[in-house]
MIMIBA-358604 format. One record per residue: residue in one letter; x, y, z of N, C-alpha, C, O in turn; residue number from 0. Coordinates in steps of 0.2 Angstrom, whole numbers, plus 5000, padded with zeros to 4 digits. Layout:
<recs>
REC r  n_X  n_Y  n_Z ca_X ca_Y ca_Z  c_X  c_Y  c_Z  o_X  o_Y  o_Z   k
REC A    X    Y    Z    X    Y    Z    X    Y    Z    X    Y    Z NUM
...
</recs>
This chain:
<recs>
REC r  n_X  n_Y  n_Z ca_X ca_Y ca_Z  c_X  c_Y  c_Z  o_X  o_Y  o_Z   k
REC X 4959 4881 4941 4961 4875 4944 4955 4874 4949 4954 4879 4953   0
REC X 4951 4868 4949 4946 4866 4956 4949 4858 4957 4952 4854 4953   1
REC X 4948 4860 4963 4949 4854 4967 4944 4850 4971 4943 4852 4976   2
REC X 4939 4846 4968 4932 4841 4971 4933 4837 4977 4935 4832 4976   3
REC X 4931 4839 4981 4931 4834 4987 4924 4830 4989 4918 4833 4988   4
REC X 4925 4825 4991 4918 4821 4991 4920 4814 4994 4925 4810 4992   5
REC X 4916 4813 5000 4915 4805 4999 4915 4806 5010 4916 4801 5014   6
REC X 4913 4813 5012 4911 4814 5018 4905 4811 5019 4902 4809 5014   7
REC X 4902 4811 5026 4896 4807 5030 4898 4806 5037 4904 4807 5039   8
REC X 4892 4805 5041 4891 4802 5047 4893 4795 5049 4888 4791 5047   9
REC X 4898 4793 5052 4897 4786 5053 4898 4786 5062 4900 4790 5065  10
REC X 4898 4779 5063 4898 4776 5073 4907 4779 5073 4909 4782 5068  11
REC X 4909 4778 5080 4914 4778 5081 4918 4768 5079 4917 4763 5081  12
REC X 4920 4770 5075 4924 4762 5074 4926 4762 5067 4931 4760 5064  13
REC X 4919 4767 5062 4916 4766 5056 4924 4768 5052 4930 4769 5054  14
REC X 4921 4769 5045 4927 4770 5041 4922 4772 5036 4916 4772 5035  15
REC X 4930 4776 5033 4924 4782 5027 4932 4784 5023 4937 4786 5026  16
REC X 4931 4784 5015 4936 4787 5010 4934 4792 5007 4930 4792 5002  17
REC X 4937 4797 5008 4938 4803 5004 4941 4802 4998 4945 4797 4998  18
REC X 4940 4806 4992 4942 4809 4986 4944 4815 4986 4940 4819 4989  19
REC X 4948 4819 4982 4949 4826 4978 4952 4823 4972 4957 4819 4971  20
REC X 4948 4828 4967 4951 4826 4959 4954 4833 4958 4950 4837 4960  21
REC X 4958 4835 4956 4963 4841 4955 4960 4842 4945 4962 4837 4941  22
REC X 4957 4848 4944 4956 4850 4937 4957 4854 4935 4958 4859 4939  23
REC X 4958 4856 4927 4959 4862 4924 4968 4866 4925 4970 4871 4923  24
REC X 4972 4858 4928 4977 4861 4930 4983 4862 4923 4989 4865 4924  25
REC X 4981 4861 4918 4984 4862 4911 4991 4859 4913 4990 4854 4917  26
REC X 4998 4860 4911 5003 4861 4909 5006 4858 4919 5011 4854 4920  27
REC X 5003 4860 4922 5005 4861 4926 5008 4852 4931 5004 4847 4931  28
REC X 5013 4853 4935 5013 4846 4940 5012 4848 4945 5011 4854 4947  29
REC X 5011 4843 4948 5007 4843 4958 5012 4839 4961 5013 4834 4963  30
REC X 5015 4843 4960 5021 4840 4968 5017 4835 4973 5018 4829 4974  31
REC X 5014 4839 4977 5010 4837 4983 5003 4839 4983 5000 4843 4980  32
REC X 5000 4834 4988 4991 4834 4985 4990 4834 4996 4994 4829 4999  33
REC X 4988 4837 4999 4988 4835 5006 4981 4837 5009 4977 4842 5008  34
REC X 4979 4832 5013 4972 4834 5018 4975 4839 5025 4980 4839 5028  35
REC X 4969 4843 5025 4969 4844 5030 4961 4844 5036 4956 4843 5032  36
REC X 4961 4845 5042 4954 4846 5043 4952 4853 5049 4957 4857 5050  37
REC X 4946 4854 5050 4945 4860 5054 4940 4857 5059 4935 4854 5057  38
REC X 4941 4856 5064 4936 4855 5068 4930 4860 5071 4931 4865 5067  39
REC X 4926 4861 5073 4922 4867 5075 4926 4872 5082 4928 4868 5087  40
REC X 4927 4875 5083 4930 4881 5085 4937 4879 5086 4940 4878 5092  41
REC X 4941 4878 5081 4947 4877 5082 4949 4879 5075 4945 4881 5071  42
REC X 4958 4878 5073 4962 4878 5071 4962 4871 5063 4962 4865 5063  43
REC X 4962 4874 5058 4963 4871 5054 4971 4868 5056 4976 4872 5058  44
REC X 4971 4860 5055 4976 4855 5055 4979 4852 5050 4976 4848 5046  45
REC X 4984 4853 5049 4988 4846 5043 4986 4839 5045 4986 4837 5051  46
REC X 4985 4835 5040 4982 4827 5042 4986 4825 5041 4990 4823 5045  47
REC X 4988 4824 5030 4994 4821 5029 4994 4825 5022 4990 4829 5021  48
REC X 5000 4822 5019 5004 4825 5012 5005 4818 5008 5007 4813 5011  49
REC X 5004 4819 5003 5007 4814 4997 5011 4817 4993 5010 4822 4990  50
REC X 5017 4814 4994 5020 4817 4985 5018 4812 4979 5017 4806 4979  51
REC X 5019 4816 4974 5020 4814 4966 5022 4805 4968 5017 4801 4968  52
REC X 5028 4803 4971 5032 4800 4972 5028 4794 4976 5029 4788 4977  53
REC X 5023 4798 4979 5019 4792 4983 5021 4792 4993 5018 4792 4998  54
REC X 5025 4793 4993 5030 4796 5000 5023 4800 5003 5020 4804 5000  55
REC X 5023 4798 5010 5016 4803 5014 5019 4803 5020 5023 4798 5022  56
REC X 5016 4810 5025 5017 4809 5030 5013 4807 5031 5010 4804 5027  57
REC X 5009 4809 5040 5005 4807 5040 5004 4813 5050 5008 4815 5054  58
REC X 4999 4813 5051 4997 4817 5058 4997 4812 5065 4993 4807 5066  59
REC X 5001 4813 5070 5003 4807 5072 4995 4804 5074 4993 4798 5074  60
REC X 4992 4809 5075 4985 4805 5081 4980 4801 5076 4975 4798 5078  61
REC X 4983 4801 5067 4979 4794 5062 4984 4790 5060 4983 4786 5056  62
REC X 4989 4791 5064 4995 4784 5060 4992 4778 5062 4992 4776 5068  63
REC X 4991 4775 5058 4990 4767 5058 4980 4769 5055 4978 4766 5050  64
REC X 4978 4773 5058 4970 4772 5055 4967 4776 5049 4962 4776 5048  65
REC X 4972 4781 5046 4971 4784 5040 4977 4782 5035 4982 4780 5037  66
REC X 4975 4783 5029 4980 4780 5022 4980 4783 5016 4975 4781 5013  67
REC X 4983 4786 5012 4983 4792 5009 4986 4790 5003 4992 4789 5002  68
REC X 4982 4790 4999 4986 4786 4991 4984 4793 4986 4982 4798 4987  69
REC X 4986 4791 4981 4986 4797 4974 4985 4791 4967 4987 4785 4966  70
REC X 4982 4794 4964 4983 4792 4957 4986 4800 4952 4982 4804 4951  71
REC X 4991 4799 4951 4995 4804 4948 4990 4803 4942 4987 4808 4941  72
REC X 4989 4798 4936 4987 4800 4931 4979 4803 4930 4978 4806 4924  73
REC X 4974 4802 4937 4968 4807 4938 4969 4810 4942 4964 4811 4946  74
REC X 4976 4815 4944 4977 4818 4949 4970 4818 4952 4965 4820 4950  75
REC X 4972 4814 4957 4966 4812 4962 4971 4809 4969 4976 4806 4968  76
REC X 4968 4811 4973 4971 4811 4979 4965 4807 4986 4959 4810 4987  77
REC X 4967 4801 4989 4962 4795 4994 4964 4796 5000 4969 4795 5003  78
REC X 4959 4796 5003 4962 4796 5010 4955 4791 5013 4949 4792 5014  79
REC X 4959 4787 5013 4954 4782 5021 4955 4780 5024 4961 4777 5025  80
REC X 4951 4781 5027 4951 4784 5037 4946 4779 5037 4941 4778 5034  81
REC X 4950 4772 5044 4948 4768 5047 4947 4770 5052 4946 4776 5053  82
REC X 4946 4764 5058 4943 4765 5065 4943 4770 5068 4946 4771 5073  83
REC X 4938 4777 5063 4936 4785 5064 4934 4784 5073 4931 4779 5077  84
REC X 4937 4789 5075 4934 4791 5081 4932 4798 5082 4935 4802 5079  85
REC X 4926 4801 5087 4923 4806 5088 4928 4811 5087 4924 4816 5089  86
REC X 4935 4815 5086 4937 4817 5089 4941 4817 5080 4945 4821 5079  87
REC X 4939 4814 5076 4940 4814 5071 4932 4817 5066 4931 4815 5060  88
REC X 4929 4820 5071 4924 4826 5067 4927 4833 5066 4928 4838 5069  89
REC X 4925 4831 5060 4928 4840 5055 4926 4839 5049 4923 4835 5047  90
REC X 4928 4846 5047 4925 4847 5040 4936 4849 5038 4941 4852 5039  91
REC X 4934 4842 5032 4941 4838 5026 4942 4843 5021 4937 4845 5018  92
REC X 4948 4846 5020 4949 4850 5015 4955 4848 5011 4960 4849 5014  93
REC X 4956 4847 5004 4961 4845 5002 4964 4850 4999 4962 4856 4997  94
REC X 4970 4848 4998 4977 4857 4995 4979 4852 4991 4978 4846 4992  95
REC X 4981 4856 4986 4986 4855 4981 4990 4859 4978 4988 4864 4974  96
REC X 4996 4856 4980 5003 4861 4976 5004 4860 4970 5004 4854 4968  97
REC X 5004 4866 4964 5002 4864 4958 5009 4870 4956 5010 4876 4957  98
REC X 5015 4863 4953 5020 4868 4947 5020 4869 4942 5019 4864 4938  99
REC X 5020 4875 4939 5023 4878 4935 5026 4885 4933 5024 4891 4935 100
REC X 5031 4883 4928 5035 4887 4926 5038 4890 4932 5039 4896 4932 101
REC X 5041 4885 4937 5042 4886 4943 5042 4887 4946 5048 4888 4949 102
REC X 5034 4889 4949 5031 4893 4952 5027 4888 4956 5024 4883 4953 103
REC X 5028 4890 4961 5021 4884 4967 5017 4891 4968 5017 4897 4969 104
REC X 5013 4885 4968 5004 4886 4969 4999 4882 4971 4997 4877 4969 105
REC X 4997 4885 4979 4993 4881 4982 4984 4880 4981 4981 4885 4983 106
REC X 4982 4876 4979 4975 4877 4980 4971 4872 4984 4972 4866 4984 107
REC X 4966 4876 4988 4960 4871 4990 4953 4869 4986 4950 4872 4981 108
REC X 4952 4863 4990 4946 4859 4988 4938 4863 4994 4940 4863 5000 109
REC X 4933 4863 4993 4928 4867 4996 4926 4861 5003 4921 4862 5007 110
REC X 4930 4858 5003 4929 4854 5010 4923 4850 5010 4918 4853 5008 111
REC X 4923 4843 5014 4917 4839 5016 4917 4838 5023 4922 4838 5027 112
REC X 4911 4835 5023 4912 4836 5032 4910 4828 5033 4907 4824 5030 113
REC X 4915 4828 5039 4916 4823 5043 4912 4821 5051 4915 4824 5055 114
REC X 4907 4818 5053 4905 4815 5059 4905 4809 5061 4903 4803 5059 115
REC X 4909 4810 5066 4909 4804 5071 4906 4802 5076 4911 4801 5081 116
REC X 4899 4799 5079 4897 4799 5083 4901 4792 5086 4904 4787 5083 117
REC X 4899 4794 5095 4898 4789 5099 4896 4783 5101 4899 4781 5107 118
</recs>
């Protein structure tokens, strides 16, 4: 299983920028959930948000309203764009995905893209 992320870059503080992750190789298998997370520089990797299959997303309260998180189930692919980016949404995106089968979850990461927010 790999999971591709892309669609990281530099932008102002106001800017907007959409992530991708394509989930591959996942055979037989269903994605329950597909979810971003980010890592800031000396800090704690964070949950952003979650999608299910279903479409239903949470969401991290400090982007509600300026991040939006869709799925295409049939290219398991998973979207996040992120509006009115602020500095403090600089990190480097990593995407997971919960992958079933045979009733077994299974988590995998995508190799992460980086995110900058200038002032």
């Amino acid at each position: 299983v790999q999971l591709q992320a892309s669609g990281g870059g530099s932008v102002q503080a106001g800017g907007s920028l959409r992530l991708s992750c394509a989930a591959s190789g996942i055979g037989s298998s269903s994605v329950p959930a597909m979810s971003w997370y980010r890592q800031a520089p000396g800090k704690q990797r964070e949950f952003v948000t979650i999608t299910q299959s279903s479409g239903a997303t949470i969401y991290l309260d400090s982007v509600k309203g300026r991040f939006t998180a869709s799925r295409d189930n049939a290219k398991n692919t998973v979207y996040l764009q992120m509006n009115s980016l602020k500095p403090e949404d600089t990190a480097v995106y990593y995407c997971n995905a919960e992958l079933r089968r045979l009733g077994a979850l299974t988590n995998y990461w995508g190799q992460g893209t980086q995110v900058t927010v200038s002032s």
